[in-house]
Backbone and ligand atoms as CSV (ligand in chain L), in Angstrom:
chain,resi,resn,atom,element,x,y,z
A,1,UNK,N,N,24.955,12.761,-14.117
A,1,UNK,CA,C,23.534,13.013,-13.923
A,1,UNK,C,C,23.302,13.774,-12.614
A,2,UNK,N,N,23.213,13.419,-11.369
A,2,UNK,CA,C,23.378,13.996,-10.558
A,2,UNK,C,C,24.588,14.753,-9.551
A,3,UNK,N,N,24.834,15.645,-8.960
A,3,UNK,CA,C,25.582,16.109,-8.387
A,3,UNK,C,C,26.285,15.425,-7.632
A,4,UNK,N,N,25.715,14.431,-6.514
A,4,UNK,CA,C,25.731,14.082,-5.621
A,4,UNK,C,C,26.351,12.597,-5.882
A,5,UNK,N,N,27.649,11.866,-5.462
A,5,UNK,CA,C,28.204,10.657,-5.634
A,5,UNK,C,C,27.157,9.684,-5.016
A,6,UNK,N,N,26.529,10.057,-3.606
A,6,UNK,CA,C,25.751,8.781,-3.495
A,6,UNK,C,C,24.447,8.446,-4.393
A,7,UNK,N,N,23.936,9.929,-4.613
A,7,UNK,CA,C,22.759,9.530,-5.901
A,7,UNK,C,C,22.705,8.884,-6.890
A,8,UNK,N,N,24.072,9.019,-7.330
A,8,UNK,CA,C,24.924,8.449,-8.941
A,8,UNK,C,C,24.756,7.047,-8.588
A,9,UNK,N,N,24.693,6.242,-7.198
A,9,UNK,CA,C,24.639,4.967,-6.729
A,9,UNK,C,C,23.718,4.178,-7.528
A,10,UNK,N,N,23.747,3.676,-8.611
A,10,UNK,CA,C,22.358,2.868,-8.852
A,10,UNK,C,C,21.737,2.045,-8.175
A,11,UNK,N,N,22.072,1.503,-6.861
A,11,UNK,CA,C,21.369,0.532,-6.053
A,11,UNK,C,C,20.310,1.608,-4.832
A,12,UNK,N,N,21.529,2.710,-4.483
A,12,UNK,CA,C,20.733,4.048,-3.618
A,12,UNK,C,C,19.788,4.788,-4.546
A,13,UNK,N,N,19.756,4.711,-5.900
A,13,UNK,CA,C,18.505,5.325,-6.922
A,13,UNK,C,C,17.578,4.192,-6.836
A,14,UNK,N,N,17.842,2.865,-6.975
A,14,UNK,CA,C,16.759,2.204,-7.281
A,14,UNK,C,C,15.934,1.974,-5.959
A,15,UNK,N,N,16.620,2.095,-4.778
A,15,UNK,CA,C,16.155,1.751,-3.277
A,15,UNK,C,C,14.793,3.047,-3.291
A,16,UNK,N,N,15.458,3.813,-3.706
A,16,UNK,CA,C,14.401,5.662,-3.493
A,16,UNK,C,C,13.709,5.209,-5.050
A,17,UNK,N,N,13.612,4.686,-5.825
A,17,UNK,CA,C,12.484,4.814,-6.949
A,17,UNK,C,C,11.327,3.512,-6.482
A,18,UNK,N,N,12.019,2.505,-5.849
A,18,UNK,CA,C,11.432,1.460,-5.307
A,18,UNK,C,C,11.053,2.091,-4.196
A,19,UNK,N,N,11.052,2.828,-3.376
A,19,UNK,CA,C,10.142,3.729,-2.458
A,19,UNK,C,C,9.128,5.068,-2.695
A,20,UNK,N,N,9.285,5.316,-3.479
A,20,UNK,CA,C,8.710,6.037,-4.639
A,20,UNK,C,C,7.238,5.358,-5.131
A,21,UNK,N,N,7.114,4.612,-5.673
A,21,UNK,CA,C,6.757,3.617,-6.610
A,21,UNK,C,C,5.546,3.044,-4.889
A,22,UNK,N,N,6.182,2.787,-4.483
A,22,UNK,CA,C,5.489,2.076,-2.931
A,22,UNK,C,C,4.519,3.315,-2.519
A,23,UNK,N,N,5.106,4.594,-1.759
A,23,UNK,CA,C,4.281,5.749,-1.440
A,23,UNK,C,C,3.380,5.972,-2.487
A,24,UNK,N,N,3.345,6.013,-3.722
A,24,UNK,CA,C,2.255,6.114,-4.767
A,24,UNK,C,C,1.298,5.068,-4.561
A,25,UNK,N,N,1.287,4.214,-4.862
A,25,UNK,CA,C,0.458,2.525,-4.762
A,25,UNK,C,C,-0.540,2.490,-3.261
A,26,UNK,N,N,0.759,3.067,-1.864
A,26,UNK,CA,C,-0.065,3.210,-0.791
A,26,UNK,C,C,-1.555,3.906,-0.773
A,27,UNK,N,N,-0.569,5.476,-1.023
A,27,UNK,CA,C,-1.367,6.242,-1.427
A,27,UNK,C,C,-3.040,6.047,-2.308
A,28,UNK,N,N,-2.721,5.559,-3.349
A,28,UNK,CA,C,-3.886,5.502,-4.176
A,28,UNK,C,C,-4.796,3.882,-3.713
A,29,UNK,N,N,-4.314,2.948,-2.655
A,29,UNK,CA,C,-4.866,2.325,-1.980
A,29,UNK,C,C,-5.812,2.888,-1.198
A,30,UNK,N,N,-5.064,3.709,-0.278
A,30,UNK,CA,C,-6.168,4.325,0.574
A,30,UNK,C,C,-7.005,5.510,0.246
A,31,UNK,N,N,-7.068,5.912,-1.315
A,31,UNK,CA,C,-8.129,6.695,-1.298
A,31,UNK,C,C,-9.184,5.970,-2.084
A,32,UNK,N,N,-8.442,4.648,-2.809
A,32,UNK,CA,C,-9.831,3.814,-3.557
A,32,UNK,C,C,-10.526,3.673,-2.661
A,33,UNK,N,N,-9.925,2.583,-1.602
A,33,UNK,CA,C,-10.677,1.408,-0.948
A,33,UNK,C,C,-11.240,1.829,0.170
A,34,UNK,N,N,-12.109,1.116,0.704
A,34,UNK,CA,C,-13.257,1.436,1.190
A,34,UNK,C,C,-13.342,0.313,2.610
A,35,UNK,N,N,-12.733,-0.248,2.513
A,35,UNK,CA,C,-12.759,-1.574,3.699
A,35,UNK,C,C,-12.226,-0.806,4.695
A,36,UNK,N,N,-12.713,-0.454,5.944
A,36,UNK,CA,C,-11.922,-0.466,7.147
A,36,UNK,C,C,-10.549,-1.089,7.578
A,37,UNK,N,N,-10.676,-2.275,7.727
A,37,UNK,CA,C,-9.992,-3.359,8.236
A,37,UNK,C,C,-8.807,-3.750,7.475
A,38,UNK,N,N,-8.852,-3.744,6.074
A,38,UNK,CA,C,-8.404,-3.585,4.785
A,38,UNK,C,C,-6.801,-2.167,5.132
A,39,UNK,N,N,-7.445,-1.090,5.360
A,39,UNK,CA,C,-6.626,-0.068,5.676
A,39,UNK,C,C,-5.872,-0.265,6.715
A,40,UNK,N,N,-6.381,-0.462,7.513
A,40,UNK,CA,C,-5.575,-0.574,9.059
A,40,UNK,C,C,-4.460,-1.896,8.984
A,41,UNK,N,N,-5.152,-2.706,7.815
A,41,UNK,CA,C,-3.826,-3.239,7.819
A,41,UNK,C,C,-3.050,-2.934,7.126
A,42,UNK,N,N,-3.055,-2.246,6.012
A,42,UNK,CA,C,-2.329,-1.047,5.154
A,42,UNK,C,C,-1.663,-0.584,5.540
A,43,UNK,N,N,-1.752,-0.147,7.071
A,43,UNK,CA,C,-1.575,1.249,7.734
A,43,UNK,C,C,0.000,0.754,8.399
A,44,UNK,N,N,-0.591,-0.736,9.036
A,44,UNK,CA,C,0.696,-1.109,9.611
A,44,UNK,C,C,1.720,-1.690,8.972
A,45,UNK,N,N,1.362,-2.125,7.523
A,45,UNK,CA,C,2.556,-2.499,6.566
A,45,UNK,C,C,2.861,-1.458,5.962
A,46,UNK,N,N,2.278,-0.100,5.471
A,46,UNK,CA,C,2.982,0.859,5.384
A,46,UNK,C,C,4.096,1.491,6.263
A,47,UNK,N,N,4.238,0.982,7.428
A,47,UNK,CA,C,5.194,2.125,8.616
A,47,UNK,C,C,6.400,0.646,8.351
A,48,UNK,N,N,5.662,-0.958,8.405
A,48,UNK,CA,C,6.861,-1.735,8.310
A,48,UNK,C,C,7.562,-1.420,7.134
A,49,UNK,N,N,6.951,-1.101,6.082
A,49,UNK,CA,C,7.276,-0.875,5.052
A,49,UNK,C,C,8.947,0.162,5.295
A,50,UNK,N,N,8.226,1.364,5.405
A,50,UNK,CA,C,8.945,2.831,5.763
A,50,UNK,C,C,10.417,2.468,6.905
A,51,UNK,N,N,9.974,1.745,7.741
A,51,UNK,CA,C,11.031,1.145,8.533
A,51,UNK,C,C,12.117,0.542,7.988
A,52,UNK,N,N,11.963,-0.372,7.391
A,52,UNK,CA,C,12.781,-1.074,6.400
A,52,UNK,C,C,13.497,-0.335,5.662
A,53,UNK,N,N,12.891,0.236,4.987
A,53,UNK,CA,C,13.339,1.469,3.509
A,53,UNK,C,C,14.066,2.171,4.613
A,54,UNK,N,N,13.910,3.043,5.240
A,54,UNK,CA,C,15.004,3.746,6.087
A,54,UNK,C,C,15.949,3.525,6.713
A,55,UNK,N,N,16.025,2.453,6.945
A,55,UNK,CA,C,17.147,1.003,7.687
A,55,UNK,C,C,18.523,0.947,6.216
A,56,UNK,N,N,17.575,0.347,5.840
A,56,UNK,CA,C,18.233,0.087,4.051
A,56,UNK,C,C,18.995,1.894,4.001
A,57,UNK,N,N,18.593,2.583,3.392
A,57,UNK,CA,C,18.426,3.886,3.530
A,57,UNK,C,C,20.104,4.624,4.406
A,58,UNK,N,N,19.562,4.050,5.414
A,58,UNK,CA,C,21.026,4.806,6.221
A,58,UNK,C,C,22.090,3.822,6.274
A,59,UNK,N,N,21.630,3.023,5.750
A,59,UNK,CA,C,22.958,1.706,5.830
A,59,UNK,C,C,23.560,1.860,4.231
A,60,UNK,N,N,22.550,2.261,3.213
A,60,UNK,CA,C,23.330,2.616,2.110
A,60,UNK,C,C,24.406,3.825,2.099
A,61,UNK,N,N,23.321,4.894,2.692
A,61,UNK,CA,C,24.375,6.328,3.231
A,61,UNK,C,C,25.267,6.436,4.161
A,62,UNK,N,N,25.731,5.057,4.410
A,62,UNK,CA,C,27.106,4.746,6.199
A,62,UNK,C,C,26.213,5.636,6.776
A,63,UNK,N,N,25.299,6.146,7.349
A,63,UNK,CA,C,24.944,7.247,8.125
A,63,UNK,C,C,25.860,6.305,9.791
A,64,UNK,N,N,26.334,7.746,10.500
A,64,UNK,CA,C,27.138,7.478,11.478
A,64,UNK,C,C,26.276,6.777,12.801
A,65,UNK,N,N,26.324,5.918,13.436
A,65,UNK,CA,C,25.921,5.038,14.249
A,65,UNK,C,C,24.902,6.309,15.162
A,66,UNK,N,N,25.966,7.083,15.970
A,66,UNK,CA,C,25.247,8.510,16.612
A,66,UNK,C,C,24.366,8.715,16.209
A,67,UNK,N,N,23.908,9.320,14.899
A,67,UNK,CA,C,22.964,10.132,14.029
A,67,UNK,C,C,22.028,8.699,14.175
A,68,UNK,N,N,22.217,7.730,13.532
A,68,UNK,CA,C,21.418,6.625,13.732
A,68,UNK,C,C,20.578,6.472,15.017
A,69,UNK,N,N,20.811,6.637,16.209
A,69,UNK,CA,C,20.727,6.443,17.536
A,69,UNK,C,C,20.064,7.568,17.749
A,70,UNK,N,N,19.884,8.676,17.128
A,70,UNK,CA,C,19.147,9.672,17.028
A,70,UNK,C,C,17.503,9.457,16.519
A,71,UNK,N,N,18.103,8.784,15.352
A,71,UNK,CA,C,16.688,8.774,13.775
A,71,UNK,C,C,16.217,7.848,14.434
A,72,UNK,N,N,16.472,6.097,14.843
A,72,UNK,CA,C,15.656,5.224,14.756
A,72,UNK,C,C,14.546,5.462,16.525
A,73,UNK,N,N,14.763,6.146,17.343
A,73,UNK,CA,C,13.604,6.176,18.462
A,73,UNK,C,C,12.576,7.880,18.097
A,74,UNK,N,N,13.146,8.686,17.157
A,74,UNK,CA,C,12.962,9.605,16.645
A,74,UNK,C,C,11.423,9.330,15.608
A,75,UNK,N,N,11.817,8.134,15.092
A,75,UNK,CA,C,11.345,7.388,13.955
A,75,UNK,C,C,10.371,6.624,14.518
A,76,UNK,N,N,10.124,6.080,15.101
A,76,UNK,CA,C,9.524,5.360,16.050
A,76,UNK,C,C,8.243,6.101,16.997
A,77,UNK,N,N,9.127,7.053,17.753
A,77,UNK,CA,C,7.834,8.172,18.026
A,77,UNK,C,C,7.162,8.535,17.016
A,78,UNK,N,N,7.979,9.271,15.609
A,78,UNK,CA,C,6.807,9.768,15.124
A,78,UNK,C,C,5.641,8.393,14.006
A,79,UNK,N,N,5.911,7.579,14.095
A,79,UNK,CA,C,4.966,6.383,13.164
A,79,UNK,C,C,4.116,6.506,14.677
A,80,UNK,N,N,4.660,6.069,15.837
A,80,UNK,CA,C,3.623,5.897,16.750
A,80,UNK,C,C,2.470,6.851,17.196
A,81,UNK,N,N,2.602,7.605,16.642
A,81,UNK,CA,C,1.554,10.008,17.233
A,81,UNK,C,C,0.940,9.429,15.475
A,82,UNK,N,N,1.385,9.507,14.601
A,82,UNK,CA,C,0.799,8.774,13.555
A,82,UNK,C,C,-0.374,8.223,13.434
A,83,UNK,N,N,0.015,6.840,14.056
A,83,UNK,CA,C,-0.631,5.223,14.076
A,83,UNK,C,C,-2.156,6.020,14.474
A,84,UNK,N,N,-1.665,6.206,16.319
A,84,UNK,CA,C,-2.486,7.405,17.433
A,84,UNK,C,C,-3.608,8.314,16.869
A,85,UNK,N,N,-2.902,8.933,15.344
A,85,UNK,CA,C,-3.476,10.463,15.246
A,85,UNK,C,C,-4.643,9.645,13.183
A,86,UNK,N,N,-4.678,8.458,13.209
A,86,UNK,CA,C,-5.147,7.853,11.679
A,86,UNK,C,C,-6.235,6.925,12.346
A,87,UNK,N,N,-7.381,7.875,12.080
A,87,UNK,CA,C,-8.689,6.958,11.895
A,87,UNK,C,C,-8.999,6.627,10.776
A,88,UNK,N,N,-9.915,5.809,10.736
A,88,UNK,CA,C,-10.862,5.542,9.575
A,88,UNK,C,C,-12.291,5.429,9.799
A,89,UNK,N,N,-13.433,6.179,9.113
A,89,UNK,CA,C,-14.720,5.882,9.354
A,89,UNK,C,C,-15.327,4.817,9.632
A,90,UNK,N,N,-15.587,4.184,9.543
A,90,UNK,CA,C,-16.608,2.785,10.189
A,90,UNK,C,C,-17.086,2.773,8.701
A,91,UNK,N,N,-17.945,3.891,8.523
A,91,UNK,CA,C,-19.258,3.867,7.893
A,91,UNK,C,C,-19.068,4.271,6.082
A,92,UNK,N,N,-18.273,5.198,5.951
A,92,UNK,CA,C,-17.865,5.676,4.685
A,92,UNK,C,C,-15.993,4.931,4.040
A,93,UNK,N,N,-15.362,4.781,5.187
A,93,UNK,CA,C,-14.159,4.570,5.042
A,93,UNK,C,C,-13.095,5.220,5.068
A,94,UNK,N,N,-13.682,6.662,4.804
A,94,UNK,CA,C,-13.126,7.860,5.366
A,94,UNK,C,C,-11.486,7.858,6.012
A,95,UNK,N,N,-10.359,7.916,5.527
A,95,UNK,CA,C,-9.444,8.219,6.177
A,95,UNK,C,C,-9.102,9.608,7.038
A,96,UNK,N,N,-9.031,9.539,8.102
A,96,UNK,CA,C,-9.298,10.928,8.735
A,96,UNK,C,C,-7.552,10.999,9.635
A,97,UNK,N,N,-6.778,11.905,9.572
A,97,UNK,CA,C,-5.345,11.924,10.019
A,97,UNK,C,C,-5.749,13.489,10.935
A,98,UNK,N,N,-5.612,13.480,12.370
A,98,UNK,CA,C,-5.453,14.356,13.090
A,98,UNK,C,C,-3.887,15.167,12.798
A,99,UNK,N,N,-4.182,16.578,12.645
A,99,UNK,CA,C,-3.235,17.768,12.281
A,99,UNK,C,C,-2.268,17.571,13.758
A,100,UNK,N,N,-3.044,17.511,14.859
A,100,UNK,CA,C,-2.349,17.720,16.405
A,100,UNK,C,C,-2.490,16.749,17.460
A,101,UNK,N,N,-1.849,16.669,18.417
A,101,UNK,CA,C,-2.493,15.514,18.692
A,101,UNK,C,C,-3.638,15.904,19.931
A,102,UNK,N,N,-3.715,17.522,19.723
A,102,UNK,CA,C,-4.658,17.730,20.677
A,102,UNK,C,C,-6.426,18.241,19.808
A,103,UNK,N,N,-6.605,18.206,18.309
A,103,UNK,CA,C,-7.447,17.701,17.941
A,103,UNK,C,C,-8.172,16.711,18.208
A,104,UNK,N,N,-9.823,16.838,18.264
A,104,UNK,CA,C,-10.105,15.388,18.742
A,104,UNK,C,C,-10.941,15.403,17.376
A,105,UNK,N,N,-11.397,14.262,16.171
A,105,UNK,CA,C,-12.187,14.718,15.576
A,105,UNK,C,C,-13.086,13.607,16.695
A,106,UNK,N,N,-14.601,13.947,16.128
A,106,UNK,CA,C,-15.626,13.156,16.800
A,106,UNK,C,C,-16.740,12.197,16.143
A,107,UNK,N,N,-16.482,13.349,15.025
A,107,UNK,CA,C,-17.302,12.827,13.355
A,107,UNK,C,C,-16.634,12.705,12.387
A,108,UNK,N,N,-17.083,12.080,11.539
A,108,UNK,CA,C,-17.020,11.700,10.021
A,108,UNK,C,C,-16.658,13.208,9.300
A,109,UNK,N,N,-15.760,13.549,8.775
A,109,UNK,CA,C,-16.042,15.136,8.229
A,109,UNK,C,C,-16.225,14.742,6.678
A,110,UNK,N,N,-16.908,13.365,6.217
A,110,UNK,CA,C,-17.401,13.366,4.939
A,110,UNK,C,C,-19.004,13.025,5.150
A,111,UNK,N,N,-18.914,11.842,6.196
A,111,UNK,CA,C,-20.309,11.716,6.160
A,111,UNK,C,C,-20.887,11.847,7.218
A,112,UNK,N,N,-20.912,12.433,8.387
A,112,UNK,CA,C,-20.879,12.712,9.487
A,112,UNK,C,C,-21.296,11.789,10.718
A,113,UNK,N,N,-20.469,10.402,10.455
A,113,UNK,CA,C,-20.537,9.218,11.447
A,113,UNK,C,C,-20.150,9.657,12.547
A,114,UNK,N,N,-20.312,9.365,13.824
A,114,UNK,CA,C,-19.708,9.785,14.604
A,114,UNK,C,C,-18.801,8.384,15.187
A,115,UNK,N,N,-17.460,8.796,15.348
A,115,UNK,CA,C,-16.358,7.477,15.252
A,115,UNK,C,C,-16.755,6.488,16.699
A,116,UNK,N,N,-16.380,5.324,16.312
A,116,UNK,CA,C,-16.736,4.438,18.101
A,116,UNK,C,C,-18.522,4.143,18.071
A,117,UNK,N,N,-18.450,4.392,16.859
A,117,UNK,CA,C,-20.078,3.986,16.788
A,117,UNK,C,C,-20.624,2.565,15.605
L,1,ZN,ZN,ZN,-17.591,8.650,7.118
C-alpha cells in the first residue's frame, strides 16, 4: 500500500488516522460553538492533545534524540505565539487567530466587539 515501511506500520497509521479524526472534531468544535470559555478550554486540550500525538509520533519514528531536542522547545514556542496570537470574541464567539505577532486585532472582524470589553 504505501511506499514507505513506517507507514505500512498499522499502529503508526492508526496513531495519524486517530489524529486525523481529532483535528476534524476540533476543528468543527470551534466553528459550531459559541461559548467563550468552552473554547479556551478546547484550545488548551487541543495543544495537550498535539503534544502527546507528537511524543507518540517520534517515539514511533525512533526519531534521533538530537532532532528530538530540536522539535520538542521548537514545539513549545510555536503552541505558545499560538496560545498568544488565539482570541475569541466575548460577544459573538468569534475565533480570531493573529497572522503575526505584530498584528494587533482590536475588534470583532464579524461583529465588531471591541476585545477586553
Ligand atoms: Zn464578535
Amino acid at each position: 500500500m504505501e511506499n514507505s515501511q513506517n507507514l505500512s506500520d498499522p499502529l503508526i497509521l492508526t496513531v495519524m488516522l486517530v489524529c486525523v479524526a481529532v483535528i476534524v472534531g476540533l476543528t468543527i468544535a470551534f466553528r459550531i460553538n459559541k461559548d467563550v470559555q468552552f473554547k479556551k478550554r478546547l484550545l488548551v486540550m487541543s495543544y495537550a492533545f498535539a503534544a502527546v500525538a507528537l511524543l507518540i509520533l517520534l517515539a514511533l519514528f525512533r526519531v534521533q534524540t538530537t532532532v528530538i531536542a530540536i522539535i520538542i522547545p521548537a514545539t513549545v514556542l510555536v503552541f505558545f505565539l499560538q496560545f498568544k496570537m488565539t482570541k475569541f470574541c466575548e460577544k459573538c464567539g468569534r475565533t480570531v487567530i493573529q497572522r503575526t505577532p505584530f498584528d494587533r486585532f482590536e475588534h470583532c472582524p464579524k461583529c465588531g466587539t471591541k476585545y477586553g470589553e
